[in-house]
C-alpha atoms as a printed R data frame, in Angstrom:
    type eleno elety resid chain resno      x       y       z
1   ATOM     1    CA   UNK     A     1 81.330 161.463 115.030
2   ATOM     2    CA   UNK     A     2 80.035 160.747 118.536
3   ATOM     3    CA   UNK     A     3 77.086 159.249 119.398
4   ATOM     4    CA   UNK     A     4 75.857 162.779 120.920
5   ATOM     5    CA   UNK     A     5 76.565 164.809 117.906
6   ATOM     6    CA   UNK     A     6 74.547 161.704 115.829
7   ATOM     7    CA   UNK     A     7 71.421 161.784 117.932
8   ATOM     8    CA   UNK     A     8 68.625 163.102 116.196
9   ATOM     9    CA   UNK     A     9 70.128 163.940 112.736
10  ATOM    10    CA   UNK     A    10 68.724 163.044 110.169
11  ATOM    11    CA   UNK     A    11 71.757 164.698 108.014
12  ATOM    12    CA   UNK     A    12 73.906 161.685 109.312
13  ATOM    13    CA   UNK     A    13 71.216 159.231 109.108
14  ATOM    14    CA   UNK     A    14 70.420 159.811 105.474
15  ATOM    15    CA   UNK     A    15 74.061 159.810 105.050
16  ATOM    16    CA   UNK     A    16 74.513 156.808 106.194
17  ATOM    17    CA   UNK     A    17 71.594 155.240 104.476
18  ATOM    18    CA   UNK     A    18 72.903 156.362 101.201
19  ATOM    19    CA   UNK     A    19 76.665 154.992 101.644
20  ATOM    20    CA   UNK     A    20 78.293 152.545  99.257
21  ATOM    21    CA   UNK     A    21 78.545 150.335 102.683
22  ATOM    22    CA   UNK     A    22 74.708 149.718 102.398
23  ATOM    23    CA   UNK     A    23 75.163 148.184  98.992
24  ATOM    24    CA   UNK     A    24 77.616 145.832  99.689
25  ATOM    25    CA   UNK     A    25 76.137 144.377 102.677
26  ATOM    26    CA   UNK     A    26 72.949 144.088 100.829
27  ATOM    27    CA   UNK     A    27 74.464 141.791  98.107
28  ATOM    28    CA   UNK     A    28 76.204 139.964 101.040
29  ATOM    29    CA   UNK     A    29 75.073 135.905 100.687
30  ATOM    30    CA   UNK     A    30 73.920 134.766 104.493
31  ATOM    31    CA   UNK     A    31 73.294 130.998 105.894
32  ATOM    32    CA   UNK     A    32 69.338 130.257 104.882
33  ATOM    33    CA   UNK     A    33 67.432 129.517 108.423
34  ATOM    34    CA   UNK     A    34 66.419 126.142 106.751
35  ATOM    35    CA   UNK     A    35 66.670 125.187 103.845
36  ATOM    36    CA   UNK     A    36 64.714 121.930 103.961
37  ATOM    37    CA   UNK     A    37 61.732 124.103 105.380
38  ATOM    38    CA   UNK     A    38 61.918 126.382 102.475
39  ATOM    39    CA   UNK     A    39 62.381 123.732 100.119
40  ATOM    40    CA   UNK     A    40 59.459 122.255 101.415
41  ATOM    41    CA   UNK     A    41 57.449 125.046 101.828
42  ATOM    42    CA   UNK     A    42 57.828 126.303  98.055
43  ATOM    43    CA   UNK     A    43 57.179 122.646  96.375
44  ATOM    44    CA   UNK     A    44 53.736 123.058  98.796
45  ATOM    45    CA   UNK     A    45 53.029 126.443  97.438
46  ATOM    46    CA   UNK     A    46 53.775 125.455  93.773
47  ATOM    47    CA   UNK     A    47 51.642 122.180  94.145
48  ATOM    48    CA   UNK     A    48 48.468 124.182  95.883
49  ATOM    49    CA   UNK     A    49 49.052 126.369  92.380
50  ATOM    50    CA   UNK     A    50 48.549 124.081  89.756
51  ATOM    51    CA   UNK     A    51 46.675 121.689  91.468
52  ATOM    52    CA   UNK     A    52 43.455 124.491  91.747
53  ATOM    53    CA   UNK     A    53 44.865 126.380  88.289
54  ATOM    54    CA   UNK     A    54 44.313 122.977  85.935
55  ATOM    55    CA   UNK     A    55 40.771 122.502  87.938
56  ATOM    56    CA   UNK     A    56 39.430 125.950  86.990
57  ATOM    57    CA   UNK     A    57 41.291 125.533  83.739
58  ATOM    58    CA   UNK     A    58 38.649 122.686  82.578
59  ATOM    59    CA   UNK     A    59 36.111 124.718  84.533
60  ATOM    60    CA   UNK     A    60 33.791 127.365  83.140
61  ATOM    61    CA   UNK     A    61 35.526 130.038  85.506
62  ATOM    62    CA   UNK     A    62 38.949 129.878  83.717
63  ATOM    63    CA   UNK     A    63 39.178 133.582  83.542
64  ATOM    64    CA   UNK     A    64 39.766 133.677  87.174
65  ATOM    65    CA   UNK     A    65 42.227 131.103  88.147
66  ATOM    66    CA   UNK     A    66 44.959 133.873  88.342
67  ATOM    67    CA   UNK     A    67 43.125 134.721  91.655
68  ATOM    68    CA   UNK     A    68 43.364 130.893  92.793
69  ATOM    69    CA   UNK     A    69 46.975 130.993  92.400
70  ATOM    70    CA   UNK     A    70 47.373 133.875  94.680
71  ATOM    71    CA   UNK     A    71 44.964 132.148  97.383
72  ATOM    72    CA   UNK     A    72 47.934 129.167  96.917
73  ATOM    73    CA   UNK     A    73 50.369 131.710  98.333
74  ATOM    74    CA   UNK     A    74 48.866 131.468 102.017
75  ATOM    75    CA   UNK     A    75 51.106 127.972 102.277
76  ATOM    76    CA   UNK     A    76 53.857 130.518 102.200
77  ATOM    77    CA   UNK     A    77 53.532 131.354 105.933
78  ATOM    78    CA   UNK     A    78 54.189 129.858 109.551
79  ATOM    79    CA   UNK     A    79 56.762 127.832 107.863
80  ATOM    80    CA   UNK     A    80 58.539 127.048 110.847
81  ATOM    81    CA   UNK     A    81 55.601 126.282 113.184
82  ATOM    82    CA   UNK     A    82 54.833 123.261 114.654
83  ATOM    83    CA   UNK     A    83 51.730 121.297 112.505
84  ATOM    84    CA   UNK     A    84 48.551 122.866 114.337
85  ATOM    85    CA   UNK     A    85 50.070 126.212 115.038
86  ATOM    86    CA   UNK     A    86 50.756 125.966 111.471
87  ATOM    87    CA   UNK     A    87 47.458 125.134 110.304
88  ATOM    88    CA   UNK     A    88 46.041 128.297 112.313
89  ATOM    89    CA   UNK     A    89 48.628 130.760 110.600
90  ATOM    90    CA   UNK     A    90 48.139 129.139 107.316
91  ATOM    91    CA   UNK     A    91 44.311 129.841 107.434
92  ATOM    92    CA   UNK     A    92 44.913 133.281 109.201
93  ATOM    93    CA   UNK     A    93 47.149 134.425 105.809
94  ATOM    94    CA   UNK     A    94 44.433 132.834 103.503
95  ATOM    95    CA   UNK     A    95 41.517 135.272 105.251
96  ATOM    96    CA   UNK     A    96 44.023 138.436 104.606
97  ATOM    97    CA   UNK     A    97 44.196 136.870 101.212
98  ATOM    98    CA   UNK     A    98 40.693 136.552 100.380
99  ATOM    99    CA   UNK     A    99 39.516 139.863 102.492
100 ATOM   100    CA   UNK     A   100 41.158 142.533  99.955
101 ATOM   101    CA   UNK     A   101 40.197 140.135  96.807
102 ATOM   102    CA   UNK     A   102 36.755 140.895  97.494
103 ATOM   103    CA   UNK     A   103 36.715 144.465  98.887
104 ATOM   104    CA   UNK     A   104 38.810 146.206  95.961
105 ATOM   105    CA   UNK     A   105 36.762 143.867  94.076
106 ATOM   106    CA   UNK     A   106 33.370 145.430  94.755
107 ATOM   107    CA   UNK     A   107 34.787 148.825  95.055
108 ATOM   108    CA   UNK     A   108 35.920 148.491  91.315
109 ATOM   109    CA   UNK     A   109 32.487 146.524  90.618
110 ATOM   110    CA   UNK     A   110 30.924 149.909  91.885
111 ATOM   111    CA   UNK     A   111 33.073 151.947  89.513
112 ATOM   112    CA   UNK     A   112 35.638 153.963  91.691
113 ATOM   113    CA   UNK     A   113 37.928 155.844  89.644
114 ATOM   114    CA   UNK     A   114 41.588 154.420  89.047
115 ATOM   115    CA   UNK     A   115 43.196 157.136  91.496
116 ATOM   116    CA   UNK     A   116 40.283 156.349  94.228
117 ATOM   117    CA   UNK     A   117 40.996 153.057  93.841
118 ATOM   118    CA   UNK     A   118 44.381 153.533  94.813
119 ATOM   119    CA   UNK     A   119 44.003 155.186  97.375
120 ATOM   120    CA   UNK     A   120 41.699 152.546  98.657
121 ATOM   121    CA   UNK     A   121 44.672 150.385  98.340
122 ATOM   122    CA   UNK     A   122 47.049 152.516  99.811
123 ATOM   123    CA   UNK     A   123 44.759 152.706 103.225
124 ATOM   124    CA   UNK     A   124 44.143 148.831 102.910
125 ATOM   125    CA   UNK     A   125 47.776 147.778 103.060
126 ATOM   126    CA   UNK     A   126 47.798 149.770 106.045
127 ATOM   127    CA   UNK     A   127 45.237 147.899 107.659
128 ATOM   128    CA   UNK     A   128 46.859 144.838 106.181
129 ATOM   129    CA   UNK     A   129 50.156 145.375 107.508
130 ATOM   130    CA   UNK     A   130 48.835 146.023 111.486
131 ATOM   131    CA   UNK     A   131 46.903 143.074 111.347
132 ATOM   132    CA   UNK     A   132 49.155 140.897 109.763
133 ATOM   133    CA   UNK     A   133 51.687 142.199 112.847
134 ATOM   134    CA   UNK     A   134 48.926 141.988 115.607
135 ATOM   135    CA   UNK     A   135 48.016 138.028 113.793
136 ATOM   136    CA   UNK     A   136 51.770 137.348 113.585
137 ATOM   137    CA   UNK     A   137 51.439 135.623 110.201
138 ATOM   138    CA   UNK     A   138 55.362 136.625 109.981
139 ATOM   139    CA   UNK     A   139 57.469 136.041 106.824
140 ATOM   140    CA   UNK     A   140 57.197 136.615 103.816
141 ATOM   141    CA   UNK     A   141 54.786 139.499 105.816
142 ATOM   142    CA   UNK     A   142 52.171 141.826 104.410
143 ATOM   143    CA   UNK     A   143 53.605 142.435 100.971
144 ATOM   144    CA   UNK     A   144 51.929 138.840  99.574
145 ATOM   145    CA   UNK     A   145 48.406 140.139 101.293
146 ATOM   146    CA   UNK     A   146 49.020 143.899  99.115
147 ATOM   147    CA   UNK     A   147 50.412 142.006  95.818
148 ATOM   148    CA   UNK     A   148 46.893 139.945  96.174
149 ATOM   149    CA   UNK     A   149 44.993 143.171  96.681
150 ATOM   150    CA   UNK     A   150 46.909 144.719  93.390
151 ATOM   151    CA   UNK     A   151 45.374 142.102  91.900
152 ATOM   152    CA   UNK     A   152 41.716 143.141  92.340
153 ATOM   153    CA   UNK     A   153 42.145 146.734  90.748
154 ATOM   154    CA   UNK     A   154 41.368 145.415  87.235
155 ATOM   155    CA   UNK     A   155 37.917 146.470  86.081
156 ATOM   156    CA   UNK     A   156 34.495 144.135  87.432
157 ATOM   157    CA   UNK     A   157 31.504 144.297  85.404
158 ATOM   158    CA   UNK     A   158 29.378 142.177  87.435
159 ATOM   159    CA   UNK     A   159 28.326 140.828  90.777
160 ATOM   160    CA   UNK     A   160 29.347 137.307  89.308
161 ATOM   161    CA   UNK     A   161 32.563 138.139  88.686
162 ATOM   162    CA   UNK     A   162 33.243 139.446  92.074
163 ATOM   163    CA   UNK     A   163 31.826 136.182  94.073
164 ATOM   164    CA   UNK     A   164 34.181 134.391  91.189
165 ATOM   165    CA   UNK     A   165 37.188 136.134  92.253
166 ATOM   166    CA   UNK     A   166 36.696 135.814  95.981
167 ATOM   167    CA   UNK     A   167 35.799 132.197  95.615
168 ATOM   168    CA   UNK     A   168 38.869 131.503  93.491
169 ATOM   169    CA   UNK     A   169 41.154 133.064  95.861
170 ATOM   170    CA   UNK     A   170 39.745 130.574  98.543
171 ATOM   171    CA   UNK     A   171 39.743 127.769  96.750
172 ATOM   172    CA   UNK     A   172 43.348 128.353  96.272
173 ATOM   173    CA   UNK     A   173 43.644 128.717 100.499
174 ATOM   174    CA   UNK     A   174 41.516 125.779 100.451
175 ATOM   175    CA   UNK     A   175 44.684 123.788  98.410
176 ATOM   176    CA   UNK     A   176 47.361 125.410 100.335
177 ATOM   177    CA   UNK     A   177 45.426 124.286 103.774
178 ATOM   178    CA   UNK     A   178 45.384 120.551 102.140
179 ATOM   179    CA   UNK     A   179 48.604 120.072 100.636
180 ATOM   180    CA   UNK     A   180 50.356 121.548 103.832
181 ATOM   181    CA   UNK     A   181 48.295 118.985 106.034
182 ATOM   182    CA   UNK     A   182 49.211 116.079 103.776
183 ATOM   183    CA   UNK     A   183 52.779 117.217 103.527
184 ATOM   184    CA   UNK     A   184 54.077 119.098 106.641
185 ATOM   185    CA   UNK     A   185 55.518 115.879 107.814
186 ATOM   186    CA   UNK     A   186 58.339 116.562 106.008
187 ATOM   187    CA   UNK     A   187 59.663 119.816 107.774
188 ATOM   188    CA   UNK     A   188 62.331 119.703 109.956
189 ATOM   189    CA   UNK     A   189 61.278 120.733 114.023
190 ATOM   190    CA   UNK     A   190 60.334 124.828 114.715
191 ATOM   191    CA   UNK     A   191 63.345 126.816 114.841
192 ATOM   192    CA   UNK     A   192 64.897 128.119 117.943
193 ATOM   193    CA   UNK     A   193 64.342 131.351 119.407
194 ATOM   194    CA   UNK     A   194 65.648 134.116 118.164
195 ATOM   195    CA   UNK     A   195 69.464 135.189 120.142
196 ATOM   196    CA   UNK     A   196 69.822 138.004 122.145
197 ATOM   197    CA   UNK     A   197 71.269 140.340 119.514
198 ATOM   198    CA   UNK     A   198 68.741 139.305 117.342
199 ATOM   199    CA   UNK     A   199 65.788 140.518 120.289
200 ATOM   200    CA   UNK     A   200 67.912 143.866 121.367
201 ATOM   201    CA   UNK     A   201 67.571 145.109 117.505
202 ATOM   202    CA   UNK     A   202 63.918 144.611 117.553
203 ATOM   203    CA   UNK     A   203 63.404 145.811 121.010
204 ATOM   204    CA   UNK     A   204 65.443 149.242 119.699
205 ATOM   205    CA   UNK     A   205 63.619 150.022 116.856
206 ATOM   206    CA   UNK     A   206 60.171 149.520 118.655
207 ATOM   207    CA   UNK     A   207 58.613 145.877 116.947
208 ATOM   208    CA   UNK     A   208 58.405 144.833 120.295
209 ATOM   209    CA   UNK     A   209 56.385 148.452 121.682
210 ATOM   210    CA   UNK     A   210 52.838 148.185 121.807
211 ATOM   211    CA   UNK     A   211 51.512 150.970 119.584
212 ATOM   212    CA   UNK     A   212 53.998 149.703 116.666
213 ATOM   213    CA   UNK     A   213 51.815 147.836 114.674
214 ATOM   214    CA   UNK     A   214 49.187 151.762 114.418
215 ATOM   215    CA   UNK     A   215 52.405 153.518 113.586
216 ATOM   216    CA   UNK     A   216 53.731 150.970 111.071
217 ATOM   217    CA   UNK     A   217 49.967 150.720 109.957
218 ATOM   218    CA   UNK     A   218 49.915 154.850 109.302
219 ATOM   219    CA   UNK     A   219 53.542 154.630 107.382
220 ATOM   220    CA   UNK     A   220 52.820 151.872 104.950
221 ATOM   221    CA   UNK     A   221 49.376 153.778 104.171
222 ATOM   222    CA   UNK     A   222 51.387 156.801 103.630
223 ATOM   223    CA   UNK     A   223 54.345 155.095 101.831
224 ATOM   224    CA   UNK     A   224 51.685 152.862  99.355
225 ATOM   225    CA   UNK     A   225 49.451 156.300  98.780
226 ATOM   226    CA   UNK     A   226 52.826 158.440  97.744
227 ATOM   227    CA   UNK     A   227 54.382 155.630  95.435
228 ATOM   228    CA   UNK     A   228 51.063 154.615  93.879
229 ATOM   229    CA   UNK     A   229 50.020 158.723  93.180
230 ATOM   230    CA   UNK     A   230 53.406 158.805  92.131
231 ATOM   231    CA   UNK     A   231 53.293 156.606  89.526
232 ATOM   232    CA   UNK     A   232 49.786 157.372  88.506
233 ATOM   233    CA   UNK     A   233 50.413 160.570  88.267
234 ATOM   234    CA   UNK     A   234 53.395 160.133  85.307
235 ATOM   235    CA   UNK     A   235 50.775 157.610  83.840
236 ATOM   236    CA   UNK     A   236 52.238 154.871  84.124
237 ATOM   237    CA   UNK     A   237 50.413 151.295  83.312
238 ATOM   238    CA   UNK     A   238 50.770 149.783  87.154
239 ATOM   239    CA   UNK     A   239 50.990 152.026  89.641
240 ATOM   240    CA   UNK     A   240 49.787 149.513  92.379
241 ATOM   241    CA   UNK     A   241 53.578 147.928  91.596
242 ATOM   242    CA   UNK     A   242 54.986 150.950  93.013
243 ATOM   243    CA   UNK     A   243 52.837 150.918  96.379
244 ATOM   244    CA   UNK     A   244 53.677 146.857  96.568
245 ATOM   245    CA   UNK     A   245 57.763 148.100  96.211
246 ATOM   246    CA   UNK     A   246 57.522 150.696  98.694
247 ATOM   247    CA   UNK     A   247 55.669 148.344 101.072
248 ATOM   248    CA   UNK     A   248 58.025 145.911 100.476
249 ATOM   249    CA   UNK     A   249 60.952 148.235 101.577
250 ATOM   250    CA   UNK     A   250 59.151 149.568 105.058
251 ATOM   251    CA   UNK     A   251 58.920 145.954 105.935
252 ATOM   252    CA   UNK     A   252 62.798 146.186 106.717
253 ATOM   253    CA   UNK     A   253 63.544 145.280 110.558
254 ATOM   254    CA   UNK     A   254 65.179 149.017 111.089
255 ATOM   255    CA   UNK     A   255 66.806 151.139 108.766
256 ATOM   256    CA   UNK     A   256 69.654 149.421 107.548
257 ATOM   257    CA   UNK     A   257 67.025 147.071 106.730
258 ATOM   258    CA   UNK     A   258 65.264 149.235 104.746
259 ATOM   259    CA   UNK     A   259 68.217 150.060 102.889
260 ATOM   260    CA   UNK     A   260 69.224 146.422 102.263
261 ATOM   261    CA   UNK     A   261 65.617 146.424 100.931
262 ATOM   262    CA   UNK     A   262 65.576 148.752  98.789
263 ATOM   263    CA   UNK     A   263 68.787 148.056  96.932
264 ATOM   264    CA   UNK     A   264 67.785 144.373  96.835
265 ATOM   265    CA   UNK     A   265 64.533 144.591  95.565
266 ATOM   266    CA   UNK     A   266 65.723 147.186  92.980
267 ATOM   267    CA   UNK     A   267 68.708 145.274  91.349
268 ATOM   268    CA   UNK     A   268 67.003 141.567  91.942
269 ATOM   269    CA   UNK     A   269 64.134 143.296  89.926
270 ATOM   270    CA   UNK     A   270 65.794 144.508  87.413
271 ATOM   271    CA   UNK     A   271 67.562 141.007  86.437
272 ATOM   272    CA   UNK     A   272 64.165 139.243  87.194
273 ATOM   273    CA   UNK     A   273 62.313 140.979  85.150
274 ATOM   274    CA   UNK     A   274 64.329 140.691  82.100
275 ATOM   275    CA   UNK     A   275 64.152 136.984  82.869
276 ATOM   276    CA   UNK     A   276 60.165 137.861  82.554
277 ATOM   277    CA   UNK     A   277 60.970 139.814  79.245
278 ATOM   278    CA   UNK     A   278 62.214 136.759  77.771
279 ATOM   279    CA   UNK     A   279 59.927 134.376  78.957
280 ATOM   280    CA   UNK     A   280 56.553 136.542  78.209
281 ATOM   281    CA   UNK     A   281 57.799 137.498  74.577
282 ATOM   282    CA   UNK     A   282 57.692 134.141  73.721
283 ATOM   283    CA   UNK     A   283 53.778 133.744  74.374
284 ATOM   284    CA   UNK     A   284 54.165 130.798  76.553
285 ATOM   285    CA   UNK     A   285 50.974 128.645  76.364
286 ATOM   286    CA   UNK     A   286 49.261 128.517  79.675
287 ATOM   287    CA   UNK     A   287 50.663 125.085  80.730
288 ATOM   288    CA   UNK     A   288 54.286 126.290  80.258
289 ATOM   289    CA   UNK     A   289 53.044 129.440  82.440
290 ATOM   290    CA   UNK     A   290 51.720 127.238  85.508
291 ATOM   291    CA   UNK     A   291 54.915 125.413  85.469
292 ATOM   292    CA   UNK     A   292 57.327 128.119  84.908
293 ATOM   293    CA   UNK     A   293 55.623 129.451  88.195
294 ATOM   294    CA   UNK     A   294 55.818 126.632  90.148
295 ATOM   295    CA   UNK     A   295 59.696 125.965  88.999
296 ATOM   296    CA   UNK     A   296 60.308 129.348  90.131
297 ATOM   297    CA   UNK     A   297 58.193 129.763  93.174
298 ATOM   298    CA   UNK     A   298 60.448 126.716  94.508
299 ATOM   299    CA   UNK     A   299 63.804 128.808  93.492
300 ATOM   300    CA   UNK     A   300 62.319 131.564  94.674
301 ATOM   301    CA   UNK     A   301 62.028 129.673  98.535
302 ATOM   302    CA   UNK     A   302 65.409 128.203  98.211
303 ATOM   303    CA   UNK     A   303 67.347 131.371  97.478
304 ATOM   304    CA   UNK     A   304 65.012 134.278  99.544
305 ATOM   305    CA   UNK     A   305 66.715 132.889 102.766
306 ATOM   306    CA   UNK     A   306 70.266 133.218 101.120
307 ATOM   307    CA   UNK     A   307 69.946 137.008  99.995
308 ATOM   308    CA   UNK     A   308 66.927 138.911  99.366
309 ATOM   309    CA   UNK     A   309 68.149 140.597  96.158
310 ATOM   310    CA   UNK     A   310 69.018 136.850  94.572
311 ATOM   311    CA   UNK     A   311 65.302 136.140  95.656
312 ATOM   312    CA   UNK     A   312 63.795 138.756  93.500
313 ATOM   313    CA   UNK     A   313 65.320 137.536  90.995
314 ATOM   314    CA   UNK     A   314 62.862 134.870  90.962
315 ATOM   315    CA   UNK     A   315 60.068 136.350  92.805
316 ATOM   316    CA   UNK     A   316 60.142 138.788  90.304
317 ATOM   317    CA   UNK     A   317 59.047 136.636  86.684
318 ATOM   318    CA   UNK     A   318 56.844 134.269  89.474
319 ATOM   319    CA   UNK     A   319 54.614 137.703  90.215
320 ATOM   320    CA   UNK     A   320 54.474 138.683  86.379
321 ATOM   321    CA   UNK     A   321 53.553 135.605  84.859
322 ATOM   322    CA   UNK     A   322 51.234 135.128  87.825
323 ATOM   323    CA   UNK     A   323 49.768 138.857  86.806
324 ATOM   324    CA   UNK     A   324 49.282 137.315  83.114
325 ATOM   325    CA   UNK     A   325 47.359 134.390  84.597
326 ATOM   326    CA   UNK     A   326 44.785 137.171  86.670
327 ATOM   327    CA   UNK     A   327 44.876 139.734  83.722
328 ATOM   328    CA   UNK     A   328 45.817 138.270  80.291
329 ATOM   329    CA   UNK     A   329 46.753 140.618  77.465
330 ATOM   330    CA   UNK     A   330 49.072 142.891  79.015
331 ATOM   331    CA   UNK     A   331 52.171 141.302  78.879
332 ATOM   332    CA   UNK     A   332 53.397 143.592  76.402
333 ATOM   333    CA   UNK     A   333 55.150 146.229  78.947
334 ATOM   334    CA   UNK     A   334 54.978 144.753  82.364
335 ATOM   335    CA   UNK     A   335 58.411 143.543  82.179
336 ATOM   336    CA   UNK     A   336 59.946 147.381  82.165
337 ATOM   337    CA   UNK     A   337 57.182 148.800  84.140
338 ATOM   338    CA   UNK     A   338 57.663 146.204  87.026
339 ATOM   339    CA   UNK     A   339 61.067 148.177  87.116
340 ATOM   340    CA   UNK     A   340 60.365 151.443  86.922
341 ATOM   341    CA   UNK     A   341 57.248 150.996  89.610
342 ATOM   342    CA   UNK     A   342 59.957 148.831  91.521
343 ATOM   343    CA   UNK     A   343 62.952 151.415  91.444
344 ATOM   344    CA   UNK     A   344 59.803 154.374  92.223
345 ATOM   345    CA   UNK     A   345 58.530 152.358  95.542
346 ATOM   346    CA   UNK     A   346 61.855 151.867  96.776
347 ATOM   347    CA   UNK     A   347 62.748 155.071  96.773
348 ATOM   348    CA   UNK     A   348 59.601 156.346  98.429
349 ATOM   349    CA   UNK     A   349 59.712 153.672 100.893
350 ATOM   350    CA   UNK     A   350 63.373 154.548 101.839
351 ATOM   351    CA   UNK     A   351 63.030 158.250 102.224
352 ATOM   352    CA   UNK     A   352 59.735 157.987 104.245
353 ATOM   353    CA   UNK     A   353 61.370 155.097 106.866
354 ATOM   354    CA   UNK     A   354 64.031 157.885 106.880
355 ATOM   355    CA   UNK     A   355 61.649 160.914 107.343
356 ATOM   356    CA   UNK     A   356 59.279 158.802 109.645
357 ATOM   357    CA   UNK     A   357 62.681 157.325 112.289
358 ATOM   358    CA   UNK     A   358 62.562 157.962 115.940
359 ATOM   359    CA   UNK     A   359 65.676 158.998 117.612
360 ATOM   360    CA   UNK     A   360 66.360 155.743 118.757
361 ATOM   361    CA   UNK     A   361 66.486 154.052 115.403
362 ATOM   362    CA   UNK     A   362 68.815 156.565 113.674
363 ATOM   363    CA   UNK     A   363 71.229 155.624 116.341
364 ATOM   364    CA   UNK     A   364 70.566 151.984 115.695
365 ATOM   365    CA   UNK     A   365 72.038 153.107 112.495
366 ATOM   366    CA   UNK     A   366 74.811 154.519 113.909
367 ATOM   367    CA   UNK     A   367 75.453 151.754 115.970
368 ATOM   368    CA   UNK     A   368 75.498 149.439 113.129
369 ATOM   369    CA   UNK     A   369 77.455 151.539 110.744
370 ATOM   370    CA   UNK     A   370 80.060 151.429 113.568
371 ATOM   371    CA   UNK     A   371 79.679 148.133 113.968
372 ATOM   372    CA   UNK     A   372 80.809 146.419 110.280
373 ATOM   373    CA   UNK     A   373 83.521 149.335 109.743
374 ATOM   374    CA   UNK     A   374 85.072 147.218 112.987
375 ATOM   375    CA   UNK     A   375 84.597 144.114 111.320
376 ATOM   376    CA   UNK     A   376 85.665 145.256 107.448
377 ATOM   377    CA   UNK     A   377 88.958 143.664 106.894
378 ATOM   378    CA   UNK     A   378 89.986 146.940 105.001
């Protein structure tokens, strides 16, 4: 098929989304960026956690040292910055961490139904996900900011226990800000610009337009809303999960991206979280939780770079147990539902990046279709 009879059909472009070719390329193993960064980066991440976890553990606030451990995850950005730049990202991630803590906080403190809630999230990650582009926080990109907002659905029944979960988010900024100023030393130089190739994809499938980070804004609202109603209309026990997997998906760079996404997050899921399974039905006593998380938030780092499916794998028990740790007692059934929600946002998050493509990204598509049947050695 030409390029002429390809533009603008979405026939082909869904096609080609949903080929076996997709698959395979998304379990394809690539050269990690640097692996001494990300080495680095997830020991600073797991040492922010426990460090501000074992001080609200002797603390009368141990009920909300979940939230701490999801301010930690702000050393998870601007990883291969130079030390101040660093420092500026770092603290720029931490505010989008603490901001949706403490709204969807006081909007369940003021007793919004489940399904407004929801929606509440939908429209933040929205607003999340264009200022996390305009602020250039950059990987691992607004997902960690929407998993933190999840977070702040469960039920508040006081003022106190909102200021205690906004405070415990920044305390755990607070430690990632600290342990990446006492340790950043020991990251290798910032990486190199990206190549050409690299700057003509982005430049085709609009990052680099100015009204992309609206657009993108309006789509992951859309995409989080449709999942989340989705799965809270079948009644299931998380449908937040589904709104963080179909976020996670539209965060692909163009649509055989997306589709890399989807498939990856889906199948590294589904092994991750019957690692979880395992792990949870054993009732794991809190100190074997906080290090379990921090052993796997350092896996996690190491392998994200090599595929993104083999860093679910990881990522995947890291954000359960780290659930238990914000909302204990409902370990019982997170395990499947993290892969039902999973499989659910993936789905909606590929067909609306399909339904939502400009002309010039379904030929992208095309192009790079074209592209690895020249290079397959069959």
């Amino acid at each position: 098929m030409t390029y002429s009879h390809a533009r603008g059909s979405y026939r082909h472009a869904l096609r080609l989304l949903l080929a076996p070719a997709r698959l395979r390329e998304s379990l394809t193993p690539t050269r990690p960026p640097a692996l001494r960064n990300s080495v680095v980066v997830g020991i600073q991440v797991a040492a922010a956690t426990l460090l501000v976890t074992a001080i609200l553990h002797f603390s009368p606030w141990q009920h909300v040292l979940g939230f701490a451990s999801l301010g930690a995850l702000a050393a998870l950005f601007g990883r291969t910055l130079g030390v101040p730049q660093r420092r500026r990202v770092v603290l720029m991630a931490g505010t989008l961490l603490v901001a949706p803590v403490a709204v969807l906080s006081g909007l369940a403190w003021l007793g919004l139904p489940p399904w407004a809630l929801l929606l509440a999230l939908a429209a933040f990650s929205g607003v999340i996900a264009s200022l996390a582009h305009r602020m250039q926080t950059g990987v691992p990109g607004a997902v960690i900011f929407i998993f933190a907002a999840s977070a702040a659905l469960q039920p508040v029944d006081s003022a106190a226990l909102l200021l205690q979960r906004s405070a415990a988010t920044a305390l755990g900024v607070l430690a990632a800000l600290l342990l990446c100023r006492l340790t950043d030393h020991l990251r290798t130089a910032p990486a190199a610009a990206p190549s050409p190739l690299q700057h003509l994809a982005h430049k085709v499938v609009g990052h680099v337009h100015p009204g992309y980070a609206p657009r993108q804004a309006v789509r992951v609202a859309l995409c989080a809303a449709l999942a989340s109603g989705l799965a809270y209309a079948a009644g299931w026990s998380h449908p937040a999960w589904a709104a963080i997997g179909a976020v996670a998906v539209q965060q692909g760079a163009h649509l055989p991206g997306t589709a890399h996404r989807a498939w990856q997050r889906t199948l590294g899921t589904m092994v991750g979280a019957a690692m979880a399974w395992v792990l949870l039905s054993s009732s794991p006593s809190l100190w074997t939780l906080l290090l379990t998380v921090a052993l796997l938030q350092i896996c996690t780092e190491v392998c994200m770079g090599v595929n993104y499916a083999l860093g679910q794998v990881f990522v995947t028990p890291m954000a359960l147990l780290m659930t238990t740790l914000a909302a204990p007692g409902e370990a019982n059934d997170m395990a499947v539902a993290r892969i039902f929600d999973t499989a659910l946002g993936a789905g909606v998050g590929i067909v609306l990046a399909w339904a939502f493509s400009s002309v010039d990204e379904r030929i992208y598509l095309l192009r790079h279709d074209l592209q690895q049947r020249r290079n397959s050695p069959i």
